[in-house]
C-alpha positions as CSV (number, residue, x, y, z in Angstrom):
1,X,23.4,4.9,-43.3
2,X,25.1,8.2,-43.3
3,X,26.6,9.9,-40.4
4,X,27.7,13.3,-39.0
5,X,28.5,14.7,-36.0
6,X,26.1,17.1,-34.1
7,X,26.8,20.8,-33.0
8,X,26.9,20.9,-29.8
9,X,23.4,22.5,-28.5
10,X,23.4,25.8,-28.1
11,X,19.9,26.6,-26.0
12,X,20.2,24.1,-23.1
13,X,17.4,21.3,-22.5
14,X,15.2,22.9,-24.9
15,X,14.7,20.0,-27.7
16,X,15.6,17.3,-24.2
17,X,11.7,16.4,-23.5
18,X,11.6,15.5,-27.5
19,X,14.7,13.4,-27.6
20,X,12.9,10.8,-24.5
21,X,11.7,8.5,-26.8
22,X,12.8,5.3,-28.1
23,X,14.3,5.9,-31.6
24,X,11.7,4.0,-33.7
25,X,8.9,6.1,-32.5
26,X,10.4,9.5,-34.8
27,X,9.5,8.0,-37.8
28,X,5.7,6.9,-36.7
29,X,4.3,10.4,-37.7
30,X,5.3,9.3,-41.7
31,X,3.8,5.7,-40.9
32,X,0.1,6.2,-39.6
33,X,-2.4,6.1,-42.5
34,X,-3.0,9.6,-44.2
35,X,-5.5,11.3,-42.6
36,X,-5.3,9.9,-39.2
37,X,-6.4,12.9,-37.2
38,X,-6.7,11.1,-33.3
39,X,-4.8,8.3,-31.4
40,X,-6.4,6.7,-27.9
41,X,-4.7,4.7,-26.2
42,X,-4.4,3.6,-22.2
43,X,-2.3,2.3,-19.5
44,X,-2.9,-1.4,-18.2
45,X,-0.8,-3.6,-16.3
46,X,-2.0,-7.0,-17.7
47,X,-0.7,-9.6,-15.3
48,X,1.7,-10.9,-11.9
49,X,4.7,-12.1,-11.3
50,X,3.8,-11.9,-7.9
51,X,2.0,-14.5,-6.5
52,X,-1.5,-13.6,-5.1
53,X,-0.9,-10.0,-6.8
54,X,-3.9,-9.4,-9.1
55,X,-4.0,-5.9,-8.5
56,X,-2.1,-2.7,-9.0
57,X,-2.0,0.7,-7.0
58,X,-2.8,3.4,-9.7
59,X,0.4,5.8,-8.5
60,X,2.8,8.7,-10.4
61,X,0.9,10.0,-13.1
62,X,0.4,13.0,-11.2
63,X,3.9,13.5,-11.3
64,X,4.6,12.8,-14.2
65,X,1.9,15.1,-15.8
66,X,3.9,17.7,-14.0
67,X,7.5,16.6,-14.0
68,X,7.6,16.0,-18.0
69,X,4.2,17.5,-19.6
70,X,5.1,21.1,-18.4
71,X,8.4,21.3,-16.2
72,X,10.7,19.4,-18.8
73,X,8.8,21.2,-22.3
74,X,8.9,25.0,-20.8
75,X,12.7,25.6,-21.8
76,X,11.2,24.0,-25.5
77,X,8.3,26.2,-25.2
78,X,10.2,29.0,-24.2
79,X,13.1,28.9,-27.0
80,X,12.9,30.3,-30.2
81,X,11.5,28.4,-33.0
82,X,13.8,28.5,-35.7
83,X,16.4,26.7,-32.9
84,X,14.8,23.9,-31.4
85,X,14.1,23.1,-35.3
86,X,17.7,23.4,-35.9
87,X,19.0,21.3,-33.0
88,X,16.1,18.7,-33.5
89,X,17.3,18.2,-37.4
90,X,20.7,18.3,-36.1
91,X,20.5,15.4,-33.7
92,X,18.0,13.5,-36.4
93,X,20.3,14.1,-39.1
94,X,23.3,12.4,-37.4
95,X,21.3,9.6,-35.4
96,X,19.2,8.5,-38.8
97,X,21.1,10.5,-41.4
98,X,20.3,13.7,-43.2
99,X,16.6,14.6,-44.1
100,X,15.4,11.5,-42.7
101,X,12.9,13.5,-40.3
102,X,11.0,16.5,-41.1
103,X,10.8,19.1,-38.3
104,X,7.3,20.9,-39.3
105,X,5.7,18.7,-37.1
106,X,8.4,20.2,-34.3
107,X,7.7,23.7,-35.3
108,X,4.1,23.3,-35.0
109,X,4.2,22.3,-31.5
110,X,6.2,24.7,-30.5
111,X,3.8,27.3,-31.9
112,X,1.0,25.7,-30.0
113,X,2.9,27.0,-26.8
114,X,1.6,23.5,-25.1
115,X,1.5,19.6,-25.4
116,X,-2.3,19.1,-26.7
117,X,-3.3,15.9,-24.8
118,X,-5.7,14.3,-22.7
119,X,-5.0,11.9,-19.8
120,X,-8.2,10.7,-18.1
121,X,-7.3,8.5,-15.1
122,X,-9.0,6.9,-11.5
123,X,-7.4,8.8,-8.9
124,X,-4.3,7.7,-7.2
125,X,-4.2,5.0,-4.9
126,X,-6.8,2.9,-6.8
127,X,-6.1,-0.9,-6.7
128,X,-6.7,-1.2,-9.9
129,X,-7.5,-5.1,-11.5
130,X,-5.4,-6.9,-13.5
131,X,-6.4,-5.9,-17.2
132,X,-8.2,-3.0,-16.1
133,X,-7.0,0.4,-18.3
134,X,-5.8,2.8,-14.9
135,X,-5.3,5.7,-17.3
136,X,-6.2,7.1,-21.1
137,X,-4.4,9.8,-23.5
138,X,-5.2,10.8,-26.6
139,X,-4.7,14.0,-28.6
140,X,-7.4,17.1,-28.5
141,X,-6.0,18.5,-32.1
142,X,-6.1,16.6,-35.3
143,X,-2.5,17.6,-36.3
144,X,-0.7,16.2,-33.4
145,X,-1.5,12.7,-33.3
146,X,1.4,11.3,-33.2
147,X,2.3,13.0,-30.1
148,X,0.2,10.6,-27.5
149,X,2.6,7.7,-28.6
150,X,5.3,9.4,-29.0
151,X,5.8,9.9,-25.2
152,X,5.1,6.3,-24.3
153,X,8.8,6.2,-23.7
154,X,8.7,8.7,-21.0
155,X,5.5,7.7,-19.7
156,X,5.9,4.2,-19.6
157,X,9.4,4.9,-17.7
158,X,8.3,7.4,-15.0
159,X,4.9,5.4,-13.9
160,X,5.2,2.2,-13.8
161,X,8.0,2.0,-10.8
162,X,6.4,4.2,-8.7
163,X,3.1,2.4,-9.2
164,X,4.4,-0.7,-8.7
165,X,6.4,-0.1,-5.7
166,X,2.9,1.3,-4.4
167,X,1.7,-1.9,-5.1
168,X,4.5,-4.1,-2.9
169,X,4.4,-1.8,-0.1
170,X,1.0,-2.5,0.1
171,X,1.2,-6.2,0.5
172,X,3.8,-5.5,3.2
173,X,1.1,-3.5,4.7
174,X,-1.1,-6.3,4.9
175,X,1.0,-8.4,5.9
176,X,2.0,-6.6,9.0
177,X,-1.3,-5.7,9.8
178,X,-2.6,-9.4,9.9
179,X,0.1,-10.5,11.8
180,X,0.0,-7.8,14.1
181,X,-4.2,-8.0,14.6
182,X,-3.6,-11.8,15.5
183,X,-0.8,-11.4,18.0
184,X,-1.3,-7.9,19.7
185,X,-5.4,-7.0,18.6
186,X,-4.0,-3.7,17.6
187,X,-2.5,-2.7,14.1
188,X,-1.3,1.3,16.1
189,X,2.5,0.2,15.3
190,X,1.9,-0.5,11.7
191,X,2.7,2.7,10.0
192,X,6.8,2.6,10.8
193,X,7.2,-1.3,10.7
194,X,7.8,-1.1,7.1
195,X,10.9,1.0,6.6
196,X,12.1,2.2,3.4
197,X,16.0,1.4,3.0
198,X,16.3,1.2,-0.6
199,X,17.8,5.0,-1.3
200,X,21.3,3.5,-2.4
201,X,20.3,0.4,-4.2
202,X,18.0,1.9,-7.1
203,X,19.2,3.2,-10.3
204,X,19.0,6.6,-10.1
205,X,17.6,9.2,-8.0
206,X,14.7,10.1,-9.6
207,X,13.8,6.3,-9.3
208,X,14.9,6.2,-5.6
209,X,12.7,9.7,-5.5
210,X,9.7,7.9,-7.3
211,X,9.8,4.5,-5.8
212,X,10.4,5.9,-1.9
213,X,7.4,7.8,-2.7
214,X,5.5,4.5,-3.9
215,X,6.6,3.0,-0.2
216,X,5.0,5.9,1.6
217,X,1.4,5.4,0.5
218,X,1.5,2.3,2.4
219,X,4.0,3.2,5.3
220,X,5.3,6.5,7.3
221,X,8.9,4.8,8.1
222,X,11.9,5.9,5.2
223,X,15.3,6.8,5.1
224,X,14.5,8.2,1.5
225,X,14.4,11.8,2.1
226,X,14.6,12.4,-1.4
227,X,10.8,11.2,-1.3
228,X,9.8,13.9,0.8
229,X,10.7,16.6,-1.7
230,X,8.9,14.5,-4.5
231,X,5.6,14.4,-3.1
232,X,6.3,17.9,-1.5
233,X,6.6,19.2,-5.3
234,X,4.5,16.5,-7.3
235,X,1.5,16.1,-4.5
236,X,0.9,18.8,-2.5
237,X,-1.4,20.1,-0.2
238,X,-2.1,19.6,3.9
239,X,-0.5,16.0,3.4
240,X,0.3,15.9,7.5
241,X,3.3,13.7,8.4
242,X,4.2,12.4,5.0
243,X,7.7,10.1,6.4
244,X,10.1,10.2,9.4
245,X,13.2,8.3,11.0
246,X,15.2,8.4,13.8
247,X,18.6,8.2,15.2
248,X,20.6,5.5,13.1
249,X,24.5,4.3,13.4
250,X,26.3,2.7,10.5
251,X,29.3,0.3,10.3
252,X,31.9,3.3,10.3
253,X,30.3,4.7,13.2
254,X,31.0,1.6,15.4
255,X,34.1,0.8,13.2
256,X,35.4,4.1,14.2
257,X,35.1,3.4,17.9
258,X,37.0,-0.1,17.9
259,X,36.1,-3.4,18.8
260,X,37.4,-2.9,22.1
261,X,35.7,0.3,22.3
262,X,32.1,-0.9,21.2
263,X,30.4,-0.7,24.8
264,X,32.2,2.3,25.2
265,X,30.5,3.5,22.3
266,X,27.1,2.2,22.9
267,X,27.7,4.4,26.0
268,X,28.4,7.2,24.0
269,X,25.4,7.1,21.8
270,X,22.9,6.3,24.8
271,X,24.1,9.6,26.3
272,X,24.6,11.9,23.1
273,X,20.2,10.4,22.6
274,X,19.1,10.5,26.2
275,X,15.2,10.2,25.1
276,X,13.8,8.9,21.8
277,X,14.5,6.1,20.0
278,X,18.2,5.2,19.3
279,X,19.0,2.7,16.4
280,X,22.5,0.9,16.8
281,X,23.8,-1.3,14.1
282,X,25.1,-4.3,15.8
283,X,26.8,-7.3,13.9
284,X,30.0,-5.0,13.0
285,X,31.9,-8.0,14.6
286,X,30.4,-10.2,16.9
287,X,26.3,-9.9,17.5
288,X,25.6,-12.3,19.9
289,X,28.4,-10.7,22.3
290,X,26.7,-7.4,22.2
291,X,23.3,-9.3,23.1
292,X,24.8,-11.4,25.7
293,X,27.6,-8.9,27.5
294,X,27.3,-5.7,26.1
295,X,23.5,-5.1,26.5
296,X,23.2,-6.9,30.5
297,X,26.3,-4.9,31.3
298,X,23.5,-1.4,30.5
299,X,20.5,-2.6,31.4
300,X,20.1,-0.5,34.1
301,X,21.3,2.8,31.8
302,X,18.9,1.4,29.2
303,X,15.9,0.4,31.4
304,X,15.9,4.2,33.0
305,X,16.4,6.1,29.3
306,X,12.9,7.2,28.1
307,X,13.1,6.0,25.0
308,X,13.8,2.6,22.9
309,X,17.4,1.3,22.1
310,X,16.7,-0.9,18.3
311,X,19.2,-3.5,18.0
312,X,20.2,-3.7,14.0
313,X,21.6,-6.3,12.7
314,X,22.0,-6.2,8.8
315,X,24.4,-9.6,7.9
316,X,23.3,-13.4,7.5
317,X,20.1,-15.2,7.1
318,X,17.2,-12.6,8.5
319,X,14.8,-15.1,9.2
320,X,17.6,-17.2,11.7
321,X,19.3,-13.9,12.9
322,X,15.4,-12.8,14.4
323,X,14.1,-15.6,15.4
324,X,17.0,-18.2,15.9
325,X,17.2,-21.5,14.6
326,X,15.3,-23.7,17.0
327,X,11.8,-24.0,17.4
328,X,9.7,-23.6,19.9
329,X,9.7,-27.3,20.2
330,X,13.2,-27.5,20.1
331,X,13.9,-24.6,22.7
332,X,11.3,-26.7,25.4
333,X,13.3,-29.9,24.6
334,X,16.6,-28.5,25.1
335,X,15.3,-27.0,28.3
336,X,14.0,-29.8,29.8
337,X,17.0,-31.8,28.8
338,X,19.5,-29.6,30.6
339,X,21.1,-28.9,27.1
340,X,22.4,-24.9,26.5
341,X,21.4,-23.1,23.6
342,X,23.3,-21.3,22.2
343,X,22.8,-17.6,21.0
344,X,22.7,-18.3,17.2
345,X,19.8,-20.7,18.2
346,X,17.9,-18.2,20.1
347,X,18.4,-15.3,18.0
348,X,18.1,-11.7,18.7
349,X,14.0,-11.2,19.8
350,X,14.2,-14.3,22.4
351,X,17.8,-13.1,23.8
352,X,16.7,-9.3,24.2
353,X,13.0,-11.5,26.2
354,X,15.3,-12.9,28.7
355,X,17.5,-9.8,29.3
356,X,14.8,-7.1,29.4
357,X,11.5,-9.0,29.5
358,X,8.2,-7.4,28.8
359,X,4.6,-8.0,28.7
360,X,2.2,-10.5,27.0
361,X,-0.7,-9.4,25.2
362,X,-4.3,-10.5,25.5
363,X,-4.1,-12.8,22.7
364,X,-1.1,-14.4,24.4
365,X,1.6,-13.0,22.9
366,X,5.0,-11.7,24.5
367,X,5.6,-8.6,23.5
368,X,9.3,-6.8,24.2
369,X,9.6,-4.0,26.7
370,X,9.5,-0.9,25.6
371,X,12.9,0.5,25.9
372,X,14.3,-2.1,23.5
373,X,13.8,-3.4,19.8
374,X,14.6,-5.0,16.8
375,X,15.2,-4.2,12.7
376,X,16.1,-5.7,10.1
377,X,17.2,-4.9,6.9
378,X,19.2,-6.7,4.9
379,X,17.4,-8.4,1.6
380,X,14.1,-8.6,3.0
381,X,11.6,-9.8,0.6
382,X,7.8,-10.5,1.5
383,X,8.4,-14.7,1.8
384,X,11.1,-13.6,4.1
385,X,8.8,-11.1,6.2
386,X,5.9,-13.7,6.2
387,X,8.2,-16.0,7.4
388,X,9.5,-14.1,10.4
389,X,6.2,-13.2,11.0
390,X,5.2,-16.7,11.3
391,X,8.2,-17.8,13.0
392,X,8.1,-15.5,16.0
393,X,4.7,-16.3,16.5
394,X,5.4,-20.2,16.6
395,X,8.0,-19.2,19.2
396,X,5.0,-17.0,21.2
397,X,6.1,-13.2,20.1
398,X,3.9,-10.7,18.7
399,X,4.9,-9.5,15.5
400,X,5.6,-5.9,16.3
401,X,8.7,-6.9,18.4
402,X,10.8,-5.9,15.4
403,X,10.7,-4.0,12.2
404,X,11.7,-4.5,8.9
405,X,13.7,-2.3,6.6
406,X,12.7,-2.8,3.0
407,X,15.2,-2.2,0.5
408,X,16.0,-2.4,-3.2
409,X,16.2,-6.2,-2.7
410,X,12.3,-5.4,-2.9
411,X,11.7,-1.9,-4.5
412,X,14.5,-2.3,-7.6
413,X,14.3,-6.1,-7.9
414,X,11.6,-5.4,-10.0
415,X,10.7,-4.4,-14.1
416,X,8.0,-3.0,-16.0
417,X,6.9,-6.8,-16.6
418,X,6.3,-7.6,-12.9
419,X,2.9,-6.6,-13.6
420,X,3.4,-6.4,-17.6
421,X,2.4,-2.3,-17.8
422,X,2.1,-1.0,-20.9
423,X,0.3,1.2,-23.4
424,X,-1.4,0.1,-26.2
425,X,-3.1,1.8,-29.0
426,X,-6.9,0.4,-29.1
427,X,-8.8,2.9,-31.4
428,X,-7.8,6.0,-33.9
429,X,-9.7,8.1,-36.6
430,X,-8.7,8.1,-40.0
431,X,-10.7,10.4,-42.5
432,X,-12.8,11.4,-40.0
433,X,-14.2,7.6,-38.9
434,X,-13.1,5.9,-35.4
435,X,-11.2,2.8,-35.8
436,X,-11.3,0.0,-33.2
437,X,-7.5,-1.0,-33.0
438,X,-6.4,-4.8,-31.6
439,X,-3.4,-6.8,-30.9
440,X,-4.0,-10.2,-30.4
441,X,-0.6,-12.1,-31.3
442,X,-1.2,-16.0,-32.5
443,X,1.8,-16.6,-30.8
444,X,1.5,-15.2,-27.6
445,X,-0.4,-17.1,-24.3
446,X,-2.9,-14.1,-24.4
447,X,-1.2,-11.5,-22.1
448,X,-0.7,-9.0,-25.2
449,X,-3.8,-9.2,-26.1
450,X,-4.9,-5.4,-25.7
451,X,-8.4,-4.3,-25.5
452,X,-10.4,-2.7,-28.1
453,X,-12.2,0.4,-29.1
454,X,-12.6,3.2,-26.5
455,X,-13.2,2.6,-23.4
456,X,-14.7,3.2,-20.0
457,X,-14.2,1.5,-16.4
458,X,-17.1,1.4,-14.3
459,X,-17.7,-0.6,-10.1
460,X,-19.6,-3.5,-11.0
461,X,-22.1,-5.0,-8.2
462,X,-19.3,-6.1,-6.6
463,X,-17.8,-3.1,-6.0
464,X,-14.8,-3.9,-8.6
465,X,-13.6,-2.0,-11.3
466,X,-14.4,-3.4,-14.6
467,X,-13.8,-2.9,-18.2
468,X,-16.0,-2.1,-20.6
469,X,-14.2,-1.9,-24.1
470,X,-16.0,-0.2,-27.5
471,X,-17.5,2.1,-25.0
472,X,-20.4,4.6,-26.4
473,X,-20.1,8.6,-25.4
474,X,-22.5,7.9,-22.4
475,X,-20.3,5.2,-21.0
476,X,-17.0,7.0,-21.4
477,X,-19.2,10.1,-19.4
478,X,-19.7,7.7,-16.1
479,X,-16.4,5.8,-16.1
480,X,-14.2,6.5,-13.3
481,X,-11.8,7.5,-16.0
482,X,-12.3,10.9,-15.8
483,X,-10.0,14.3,-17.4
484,X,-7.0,15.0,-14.7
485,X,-4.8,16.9,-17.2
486,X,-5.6,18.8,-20.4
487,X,-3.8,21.1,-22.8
488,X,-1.3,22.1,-21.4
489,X,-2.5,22.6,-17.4
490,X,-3.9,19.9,-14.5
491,X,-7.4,19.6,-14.4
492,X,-8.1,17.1,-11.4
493,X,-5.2,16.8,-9.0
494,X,-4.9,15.3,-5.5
495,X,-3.1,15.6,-2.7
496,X,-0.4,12.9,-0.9
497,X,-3.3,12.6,1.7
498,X,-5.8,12.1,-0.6
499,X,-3.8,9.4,-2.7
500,X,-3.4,8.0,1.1
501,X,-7.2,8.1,1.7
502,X,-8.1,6.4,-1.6
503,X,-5.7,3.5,-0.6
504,X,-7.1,3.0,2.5
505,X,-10.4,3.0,1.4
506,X,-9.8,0.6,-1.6
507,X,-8.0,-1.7,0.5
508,X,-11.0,-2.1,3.2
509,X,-13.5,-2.0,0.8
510,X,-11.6,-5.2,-0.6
């Protein structure tokens, strides 16, 4: 293969949208049977890696209908034609070698001033089955069928985080609430318990942007700001309190103030926050002495602040560092014995219970006063949440006595094959006749197989979505996969709130 190097571009970003492909996909326009005027194809996440997952928040198309579709193609729109011809050949002719891709297909985009596609979707914040389509494209002008392929790349890479993160946050979600309705009858604390730390551990920030906004269907607790601007641009509308925070030391903070220093600077902070609630990161050195002669030295400045002081600690096994290492069983024994426990075996709910006390809910359950607290947020992962769930209830604390940060340990130890999302090609016309397209590999356990024909989704008896594949005109008209962006422009769009709503009402309706 031949080789050159390319000019360097001279109208900035205006060929960019058409280089976010995968390289194979350039040459597909030569490789489609002649004639093929239409391609259909859909978005389905096929299957779980997570266990007791089976089904998937529809989440980010919205955004990416906007982001990419118009936002990224205007500069192409915008630039003259003659140039974006030029510097597509140029970067075609050095990445595949000269004349190996035409660019009349290039140019007549570009005259068509728009990207002629149709995505039909459920709205946002659908839990959406497991081998259920969530959204269709497909081209509205014969010549440009090899455009709704072409941006699987794109597509594929902007959606499927988002979505999936959506989908986590909501088991969290669930997981909080049922915990929280069995220890305390109430689930009113819910909404910050889940708190998004996973800004610095994603790849980028558009995916920290993406994902933080994924977290916030289920949750109102982030440290993503980022997020906010996302949904403020991609989701608009009377959205109400979309995320919040509060108050938050980190190591260099307390570092900064010494080790001898560190009640000195819990002072500090107590007075520069006199109301609200105050966040202190607390295993900089040694934990346990903060809970057991730092904290009983200020009770009585902590007990008279009007607000809560959140003890953080962010090092060593999460589950332990909570809830301590003895069971309740254990802790009765040792107590009856005479034995000491120490700290460690305690952990950091029980010793703040003993220091500052509280009250016990109806259902039994103790229940830390309200000027203290506890987060966590180091590698949290849903077995470790349900386990300190489960754990401080063994021990006889509600569930809302602490709160857990959620990081990339959750939100970016993930792929596009956690729930397998792809999209798939299942019909086309060629000569003017509709095709049925299939892949069904021999080799494969069944996950690949894709559906067939065009399709429709439709609420069975049940109330769940279900496919209906080969789908006639009539069928397509009722599905629930209806036109949200057409030509060029948004034709359905919805609101943070709204993509809230339709999560909440899924997820009872469940």
């Amino acid at each position: 293969m031949t080789t050159t190097t390319a000019a360097p571009l001279t109208t900035a970003a205006a060929i960019a949208p058409l280089l976010l492909t995968d390289g194979y996909k350039v040459g597909h326009i030569q490789q489609y049977p002649p004639h093929t005027t239409r391609v259909y194809s859909n978005w389905t996440n096929r299957g779980s890696r997570l266990p007791g997952v089976d089904h998937v928040v529809h989440f980010g198309l919205q955004a990416f209908c906007q982001e990419f579709l118009i936002e990224a193609f205007a500069p192409f729109f915008a630039a003259e034609e003659d140039e974006v011809a030029r510097q597509y050949q140029e970067v075609m002719d050095a990445y595949l070698g000269p004349g190996a891709v035409s660019t009349d297909h290039i140019r007549a985009l570009h005259r068509k001033g728009y990207l002629p596609l149709r995505f039909c979707a459920v709205p946002e914040g659908t839990r959406v089955p497991l081998r259920v389509p969530s959204f269709t494209i497909e081209n509205t002008e014969p010549e440009f069928f090899w455009l709704v392929n072409y941006i699987e790349s794109a597509l594929s890479a902007q959606v499927w985080h988002p979505s999936t993160t959506a989908t986590i946050a909501l088991q969290y979600r669930r997981l909080l609430e049922e915990a929280a309705l069995r220890t305390t009858g109430s689930t009113a604390g819910v909404d910050f318990q889940g708190h998004d730390f996973s800004f610095r551990g994603q790849t980028s920030i558009g995916a920290a942007m993406a994902s933080g906004a994924g977290h916030l269907t289920s949750f109102l607790g982030t440290d993503s700001i980022p997020a906010l601007e996302w949904i403020r641009r991609y989701y608009p509308g009377e959205n109400g309190l979309v995320g919040a925070s509060v108050p938050a030391t980190e190591h260099s903070v307390m570092c900064a103030g010494g080790q001898d220093g560190e009640e000195e600077t819990f002072t500090r902070l107590l007075e520069t926050y006199p109301a609200g609630v105050l966040s202190v990161v607390s295993d900089t050195w040694d934990l346990w002495a903060v809970l057991t002669e730092i904290l009983p030295a200020m009770k009585e400045r902590i007990m008279a602040r009007d607000g809560k002081l959140v003890i953080r600690p962010d090092s060593g096994d999460p589950v332990d560092i909570l809830c301590g290492t003895l069971s309740a069983e254990e802790r009765a024994a040792r107590r009856a014995a005479g034995e000491a426990v120490t700290p460690s075996e305690a952990g950091v709910v029980e010793l703040l219970w003993e220091e500052f006390g509280g009250t016990v809910t109806a259902q039994g359950y103790r229940e830390l006063d309200e000027h203290v607290g506890a987060i966590y947020g180091d590698s949290i992962t849903l077995e470790r949440a349900a386990a300190i769930l489960e754990r401080l209830a063994a021990k006889g604390f509600a569930s809302t006595t602490v709160v857990l940060g959620i990081g990339s340990f959750t939100y970016q130890y993930v792929t596009r094959d956690t729930f397998s999302s792809a999209i798939k090609a299942t019909w086309a016309e060629v000569d003017g006749v509709g095709r049925d397209l299939m892949k069904d590999p021999v080799t494969d356990s069944g996950t690949k197989r894709s559906a067939t024909g065009r399709l429709a989704v439709i609420r069975g008896a049940d109330g769940e979505l279900e496919l209906i594949q080969q789908a006639t005109e009539e069928q397509e008209a009722a599905s629930a996969l209806q036109v949200v962006w057409e030509d060029g422009r948004a034709v359905r769009t919805q609101s943070f709130a709204e993509v809230r709503e339709q999560l909440r009402e899924d997820r009872e309706d469940a």
